[in-house]
C-alpha positions, 0 to 999 in steps of 0.5 A: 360092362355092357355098352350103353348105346342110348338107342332106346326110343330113337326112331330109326330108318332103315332102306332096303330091310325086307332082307340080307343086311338091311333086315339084319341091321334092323333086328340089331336097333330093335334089340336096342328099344329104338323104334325102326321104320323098315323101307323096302319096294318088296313087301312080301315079308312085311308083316314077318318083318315087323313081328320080328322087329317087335319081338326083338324089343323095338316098336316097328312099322313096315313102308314100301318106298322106292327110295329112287323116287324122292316125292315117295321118299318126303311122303315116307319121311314125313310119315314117319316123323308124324308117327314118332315125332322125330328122326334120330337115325337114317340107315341108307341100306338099299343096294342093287347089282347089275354087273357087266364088263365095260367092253367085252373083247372076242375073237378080235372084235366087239362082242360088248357093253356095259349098257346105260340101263345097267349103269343108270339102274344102279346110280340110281338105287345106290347113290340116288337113293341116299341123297333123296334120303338124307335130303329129306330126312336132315331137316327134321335131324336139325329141329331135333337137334342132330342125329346120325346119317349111316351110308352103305358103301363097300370094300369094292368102293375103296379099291374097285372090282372086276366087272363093277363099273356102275357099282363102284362107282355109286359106292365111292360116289357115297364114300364122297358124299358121306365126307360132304355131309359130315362137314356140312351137317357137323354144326346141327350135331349131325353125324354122318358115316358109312361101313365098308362090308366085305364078303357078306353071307346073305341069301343071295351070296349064299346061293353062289356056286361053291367055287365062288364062295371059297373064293371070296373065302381064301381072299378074306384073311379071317377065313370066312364070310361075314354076317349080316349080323356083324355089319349090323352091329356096326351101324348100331355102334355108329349110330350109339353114344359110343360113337359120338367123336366119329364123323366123316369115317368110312369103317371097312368090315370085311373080315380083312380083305385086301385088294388083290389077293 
């Protein structure tokens, strides 16, 4: 018996979804009949992406925001909210790597740093960006009376990585604010949770030098990469009315992956 997500006709945002993951997640709600609203600061795709939306059997608009900046941010929100009358479901996507060694060592002396505009960019984007979010969307979740906030983090902000100083750190920094807001949000019926990918097959993954993907492949017990499709799903399941106990989860969709191996 299928799964009925009770998905048809909520509007859904979704950042970061000109591509990768978030493009693949919005596919995913619009497969389900709910209305996506896809925000990205690349819009070249924009139209490609909103045919393909529709054809999946949802209603779909394309905005540019740049989810760092929160007065852009209340206008795409309130935009969104006149369009389709409410907001059911907020899927805080957007992401961006800027990795680097917190000091580089050579030949006895300084050779080094991770810098404040490779910090600061990704604190920025990553975390940031889902508070401005959240914050303007939950008023319009409470006079609705609830909804869903779906924070991306990752396996590395469970367990940290090599190089990843300022990525780490904004993904556990969500992992502590997705806990926030589900104590805090629980009573307007507000649920608020975050997954956790592995290694992802997305474009950009793909486009890695062979050695590096097999790799990120023998530390994966399932044996390979992820799809964007897979992580996905799990929003959409989070944000279904199978899903309706879950608050405060971190569901980690890795393929298996444990930290040092």
């Amino acid at each position: 018996m299928a799964i009925e997500t009770g998905l048809a006709g909520k509007v859904v945002i979704v950042t970061g979804a000109a591509a990768g993951i978030g493009r693949a997640t919005a596919v995913c709600f619009a497969r389900e009949g709910a209305h996506v609203a896809a925000w990205d600061v690349a819009d070249a795709e924009a139209e490609a992406l909103v045919a393909e939306l529709r054809a999946a059997g949802g209603e779909a608009t394309f905005r540019k925001v740049n989810v760092t900046d929160p007065p852009e941010v209340n206008r795409a929100v309130e935009e969104t909210a006149a369009a389709w009358g409410r907001i059911d479901v907020l899927v805080n996507n957007a992401g961006i790597l800027r990795d680097g060694l917190l000091v580089k060592w050579k030949d006895g002396a300084l050779a080094g740093q991770l810098g404040d505009e490779q910090f600061e960019a990704v604190i920025d984007v990553n975390l940031k960006g889902p508070f401005a979010c959240a914050r303007a969307v939950v008023p319009h979740m409470i006079r609705g009376g609830g909804g869903v906030i779906l924070n991306a983090t990752s396996v590395v902000g469970l367990y940290g990585n090599f190089g990843q100083t300022n990525y780490v750190a904004s993904k556990a920094g969500v992992i502590g604010m997705t806990r926030v807001w589900a104590r805090e949000l629980g009573r307007h019926g507000i649920r608020v949770n975050a997954v956790a990918p592995g290694f992802i097959g997305t474009e950009m993954i793909r486009q890695m030098p062979a050695k590096v993907l097999d790799a990120m492949v023998a530390r994966t017990p399932l044996g390979r990469l992820g799809s964007p499709e897979e992580i996905g799903r799990a929003y959409v399941w989070l944000a279904s009315d199978a899903a309706s106990y879950v608050t405060g989860a971190v569901i980690s969709v890795d393929g298996g992956v444990v930290t040092g191996t």
